[in-house]
C-alpha positions as CSV (number, residue, x, y, z in Angstrom):
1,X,101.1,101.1,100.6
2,X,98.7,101.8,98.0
3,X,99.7,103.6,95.1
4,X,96.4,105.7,95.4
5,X,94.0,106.5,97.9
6,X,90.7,108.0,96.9
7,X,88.9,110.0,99.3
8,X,84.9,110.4,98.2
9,X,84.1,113.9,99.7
10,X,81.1,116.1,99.4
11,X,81.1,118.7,102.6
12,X,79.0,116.0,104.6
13,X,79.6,115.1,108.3
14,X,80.2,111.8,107.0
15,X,82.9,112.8,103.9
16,X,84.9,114.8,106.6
17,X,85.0,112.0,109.2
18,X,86.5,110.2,106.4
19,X,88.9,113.2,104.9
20,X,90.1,112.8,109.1
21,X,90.6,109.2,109.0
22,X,92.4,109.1,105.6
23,X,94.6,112.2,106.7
24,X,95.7,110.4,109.7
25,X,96.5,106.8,107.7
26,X,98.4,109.6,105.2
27,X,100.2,111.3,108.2
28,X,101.5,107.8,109.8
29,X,102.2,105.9,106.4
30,X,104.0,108.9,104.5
31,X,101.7,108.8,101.9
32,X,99.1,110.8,100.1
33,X,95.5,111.2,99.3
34,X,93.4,112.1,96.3
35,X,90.0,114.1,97.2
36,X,86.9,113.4,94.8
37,X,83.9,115.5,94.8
38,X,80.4,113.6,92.9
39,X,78.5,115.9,91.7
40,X,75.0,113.5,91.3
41,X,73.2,113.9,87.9
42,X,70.2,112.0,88.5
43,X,68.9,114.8,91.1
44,X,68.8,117.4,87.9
45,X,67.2,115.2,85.4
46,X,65.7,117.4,82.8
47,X,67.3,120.7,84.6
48,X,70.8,121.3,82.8
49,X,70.9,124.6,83.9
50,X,70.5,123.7,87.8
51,X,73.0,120.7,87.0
52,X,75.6,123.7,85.8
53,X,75.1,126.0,88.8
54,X,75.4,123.2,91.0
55,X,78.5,122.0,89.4
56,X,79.9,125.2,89.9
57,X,79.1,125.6,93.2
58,X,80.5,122.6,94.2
59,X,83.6,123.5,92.6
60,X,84.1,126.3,94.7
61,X,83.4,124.6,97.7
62,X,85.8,121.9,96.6
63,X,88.6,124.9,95.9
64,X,88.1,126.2,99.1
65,X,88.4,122.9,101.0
66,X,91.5,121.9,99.1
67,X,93.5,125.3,100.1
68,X,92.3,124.5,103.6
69,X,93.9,121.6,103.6
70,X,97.0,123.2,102.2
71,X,97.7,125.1,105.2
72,X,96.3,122.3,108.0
73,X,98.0,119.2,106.1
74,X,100.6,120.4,103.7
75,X,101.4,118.1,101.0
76,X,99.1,115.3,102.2
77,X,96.5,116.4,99.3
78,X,97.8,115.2,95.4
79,X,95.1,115.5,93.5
80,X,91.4,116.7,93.2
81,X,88.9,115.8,90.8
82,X,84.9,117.0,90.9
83,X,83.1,114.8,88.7
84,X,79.7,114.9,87.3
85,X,77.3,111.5,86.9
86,X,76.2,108.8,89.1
87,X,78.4,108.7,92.1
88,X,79.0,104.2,92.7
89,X,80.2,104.0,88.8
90,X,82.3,107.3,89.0
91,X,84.2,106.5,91.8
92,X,84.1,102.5,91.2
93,X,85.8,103.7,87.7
94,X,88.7,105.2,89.7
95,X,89.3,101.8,91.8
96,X,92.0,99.2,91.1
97,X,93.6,96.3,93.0
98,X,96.5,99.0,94.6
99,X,93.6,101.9,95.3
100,X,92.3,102.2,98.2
101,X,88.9,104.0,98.1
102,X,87.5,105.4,101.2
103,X,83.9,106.9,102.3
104,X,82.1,107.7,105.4
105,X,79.0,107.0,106.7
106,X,76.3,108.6,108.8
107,X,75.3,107.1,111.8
108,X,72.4,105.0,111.4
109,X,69.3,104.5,113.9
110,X,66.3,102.6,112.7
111,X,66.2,98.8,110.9
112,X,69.9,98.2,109.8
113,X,68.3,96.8,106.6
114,X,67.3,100.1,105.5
115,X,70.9,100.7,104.9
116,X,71.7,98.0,102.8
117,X,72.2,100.2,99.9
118,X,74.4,102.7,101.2
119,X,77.2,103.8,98.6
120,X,79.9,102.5,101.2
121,X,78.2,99.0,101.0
122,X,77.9,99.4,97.1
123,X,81.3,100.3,96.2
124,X,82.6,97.3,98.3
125,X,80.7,95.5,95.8
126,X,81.9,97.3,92.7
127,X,85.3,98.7,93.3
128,X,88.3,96.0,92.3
129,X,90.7,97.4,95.4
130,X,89.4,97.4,99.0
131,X,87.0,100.2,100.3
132,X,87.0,101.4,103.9
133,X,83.9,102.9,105.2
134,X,84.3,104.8,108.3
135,X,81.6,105.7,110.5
136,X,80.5,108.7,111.7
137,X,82.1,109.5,116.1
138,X,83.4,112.3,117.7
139,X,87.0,113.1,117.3
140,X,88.0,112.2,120.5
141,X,87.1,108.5,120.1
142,X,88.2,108.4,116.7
143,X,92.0,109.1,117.7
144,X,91.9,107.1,120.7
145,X,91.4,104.0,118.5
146,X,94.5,101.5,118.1
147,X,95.0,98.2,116.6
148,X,94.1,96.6,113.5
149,X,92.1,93.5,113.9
150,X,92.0,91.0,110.9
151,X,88.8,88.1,110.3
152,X,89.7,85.2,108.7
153,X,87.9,82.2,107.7
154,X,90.6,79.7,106.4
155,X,89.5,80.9,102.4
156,X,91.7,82.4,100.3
157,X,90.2,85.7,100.5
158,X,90.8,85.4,103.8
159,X,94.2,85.3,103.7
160,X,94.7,88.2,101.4
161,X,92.8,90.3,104.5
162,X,95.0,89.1,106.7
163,X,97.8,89.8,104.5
164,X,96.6,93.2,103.7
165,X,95.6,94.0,107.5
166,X,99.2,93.0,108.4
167,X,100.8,95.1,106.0
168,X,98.8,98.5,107.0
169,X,99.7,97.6,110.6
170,X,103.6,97.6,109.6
171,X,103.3,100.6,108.2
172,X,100.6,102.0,110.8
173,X,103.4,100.8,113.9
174,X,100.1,98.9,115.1
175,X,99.9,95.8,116.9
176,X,97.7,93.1,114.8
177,X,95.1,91.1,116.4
178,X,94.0,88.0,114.1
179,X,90.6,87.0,114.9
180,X,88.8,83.3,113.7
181,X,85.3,82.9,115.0
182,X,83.4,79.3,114.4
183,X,80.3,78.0,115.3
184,X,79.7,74.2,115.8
185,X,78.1,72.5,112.7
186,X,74.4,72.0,113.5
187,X,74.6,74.6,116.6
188,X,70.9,76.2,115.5
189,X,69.2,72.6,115.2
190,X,67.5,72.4,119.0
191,X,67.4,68.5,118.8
192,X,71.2,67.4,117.7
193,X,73.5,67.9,120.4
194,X,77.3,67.3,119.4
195,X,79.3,65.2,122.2
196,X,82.0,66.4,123.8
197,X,84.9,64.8,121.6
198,X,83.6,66.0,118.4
199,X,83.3,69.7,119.6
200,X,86.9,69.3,120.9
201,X,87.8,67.6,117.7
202,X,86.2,71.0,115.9
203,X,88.1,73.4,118.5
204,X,91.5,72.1,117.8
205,X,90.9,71.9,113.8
206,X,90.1,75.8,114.2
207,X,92.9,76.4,116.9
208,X,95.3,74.9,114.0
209,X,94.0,76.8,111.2
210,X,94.4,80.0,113.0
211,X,97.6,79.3,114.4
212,X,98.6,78.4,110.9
213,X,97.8,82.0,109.7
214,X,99.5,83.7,112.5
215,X,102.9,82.1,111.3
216,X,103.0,83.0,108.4
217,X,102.3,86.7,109.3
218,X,104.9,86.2,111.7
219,X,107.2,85.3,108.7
220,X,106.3,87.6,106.8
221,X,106.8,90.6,109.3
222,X,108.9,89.6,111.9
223,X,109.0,93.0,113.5
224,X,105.0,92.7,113.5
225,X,103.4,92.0,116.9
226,X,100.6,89.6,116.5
227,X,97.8,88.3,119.0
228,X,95.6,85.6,117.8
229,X,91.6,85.0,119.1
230,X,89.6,81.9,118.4
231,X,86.0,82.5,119.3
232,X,83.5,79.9,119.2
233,X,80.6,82.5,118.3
234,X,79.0,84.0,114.9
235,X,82.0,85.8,113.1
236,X,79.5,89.6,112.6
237,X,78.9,89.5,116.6
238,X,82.3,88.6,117.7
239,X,84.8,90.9,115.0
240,X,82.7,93.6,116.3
241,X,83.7,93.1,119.7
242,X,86.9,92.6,119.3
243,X,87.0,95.7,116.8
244,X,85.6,97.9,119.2
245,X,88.3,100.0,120.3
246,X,90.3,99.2,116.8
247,X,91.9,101.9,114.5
248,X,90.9,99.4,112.1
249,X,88.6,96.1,111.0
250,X,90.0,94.4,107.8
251,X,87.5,91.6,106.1
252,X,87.8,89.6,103.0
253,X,85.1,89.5,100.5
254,X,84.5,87.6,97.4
255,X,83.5,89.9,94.4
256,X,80.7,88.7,92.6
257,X,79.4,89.2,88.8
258,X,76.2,90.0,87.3
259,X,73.0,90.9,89.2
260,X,74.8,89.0,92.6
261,X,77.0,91.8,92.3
262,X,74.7,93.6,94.6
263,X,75.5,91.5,97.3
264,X,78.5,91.8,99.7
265,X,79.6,88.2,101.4
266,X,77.4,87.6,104.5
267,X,80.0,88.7,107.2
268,X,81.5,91.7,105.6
269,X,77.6,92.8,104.5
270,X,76.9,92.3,108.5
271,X,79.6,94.3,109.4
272,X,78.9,97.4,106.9
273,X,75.2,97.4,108.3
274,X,76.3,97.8,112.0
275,X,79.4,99.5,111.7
276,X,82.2,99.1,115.1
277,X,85.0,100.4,113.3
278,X,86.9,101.8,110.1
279,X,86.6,98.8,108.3
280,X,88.2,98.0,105.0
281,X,86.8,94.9,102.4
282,X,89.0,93.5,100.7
283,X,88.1,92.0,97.3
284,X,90.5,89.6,95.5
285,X,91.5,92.0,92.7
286,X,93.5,93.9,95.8
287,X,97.1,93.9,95.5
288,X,99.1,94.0,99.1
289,X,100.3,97.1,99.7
290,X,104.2,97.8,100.6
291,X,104.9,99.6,103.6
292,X,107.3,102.9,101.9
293,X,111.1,102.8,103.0
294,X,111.4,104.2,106.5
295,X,108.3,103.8,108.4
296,X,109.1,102.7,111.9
297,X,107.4,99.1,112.6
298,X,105.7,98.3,115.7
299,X,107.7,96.5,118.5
């Protein structure tokens, strides 16, 4: 697994929905989790003495969260850091390719491109190892979930999503579903209408690309169960169906440079904006993680 994972915490609904869903992934993979508290600099500009009490305020709740978590999850916390500055480049500076980095995020009512900019959707951008952003649901639902459920698109990022999705479902003991949507070239232009041969042409092309992906998974982790899903609808729309009831939604996306830095691949940005699932990004600084000695696979 992961030689790190990074839980961004802050006392929120949303941090602890993620502190859950980390201490379960810790609980069924053997591993551990690092808590980091932000403390955010640019709301005390000009004020160093409110930034101070502040800081140690949040200290102490931090303390007292941390010795909670002593007694209800022993040995599951390794580290805690409270850091003071601007929360996406703190935490982005604690990222690499074998750290996973995960936050929540409330739930969201109003025009999903008002949350564009949420620091979930910005450290998927910035981070160099995969983020998972976990949305905000009761309990109840949350542990229900099972299954991870990997998108690919034939690219090469692609395949290191699916690669990564099948290695957290080894260690997990989840089934993994492998899901390839498509949508016929020139679909949205009302006056071309593809004949029948060349959409079957386009069906069995994608059929062979997927079932392509899903033996080499099957290779790779023989002890892995693996369903496969070809969808002939837009890839946002249909992973989040098939994600619905999924412990977890695993998505490739290229990291960019430079002011297009902002900017998350279409799909995965979709996905962040109307959230079905934990979802993890996966950027193509991430480094597979190794399920530890021991874990039980899936049948």
């Amino acid at each position: 697994m992961p030689a790190r994972t990074v839980v961004c915490w802050n006392g929120s609904a949303a941090s602890e929905v993620a502190l859950a869903w980390a201490l379960r992934r810790s609980r069924d993979t053997r591993t551990t989790i690092e808590l980091f508290d932000v403390v955010d600099s640019a709301l005390f500009l000009g004020d160093d003495n409110a930034r101070d009490r502040a800081t140690e305020q949040e200290e102490d709740r931090l303390d007292s969260r941390v010795e909670e978590l002593a007694v209800s999850h022993p040995g599951a916390v390794s580290g805690t850091e409270l850091l003071v500055g601007d929360p996406l480049d703190l935490l982005a500076k604690q990222t690499r390719g074998d750290t996973l980095v995960v936050v929540g995020t409330r739930h969201r009512v109003g025009p999903r491109f008002r949350y564009g900019w949420s620091l979930g959707a910005q450290l998927a951008t910035a981070a160099a190892g995969p983020v998972a952003v976990i949305p905000v649901e009761e309990p109840e639902a949350a542990q229900a979930r099972s299954g991870v459920v990997a998108g690919v698109d034939g690219s090469d990022i692609g395949r290191l999503a699916l690669a990564y999705a099948a290695a957290e479902a080894e260690a997990l003991g989840q089934p993994l579903t492998v899901v390839h949507c498509w949508v016929a070239p020139l679909s949205e232009q009302p006056l071309v209408v593809p004949d029948d041969a060349f959409i079957t042409s386009q069906e069995t092309e994608r059929r062979e690309l997927l079932d392509d992906q899903v033996r080499t998974v099957r290779e790779a982790h023989p002890g892995l169960a693996v369903t496969s899903v070809l969808l002939r609808q837009n890839p946002i729309s249909g992973l989040r169906v098939e994600s619905e009831h999924a412990a977890m939604l695993v998505v490739g996306s290229r990291r960019l440079t430079g002011w297009k830095r902002a900017w998350l691949g279409s799909v995965s940005h979709g996905l962040l904006l109307d959230l079905a699932a934990p979802t993890i990004v996966v950027g193509d600084e991430t480094v597979v993680p190794v399920p530890p000695a021991g874990v039980k696979l899936s049948a």
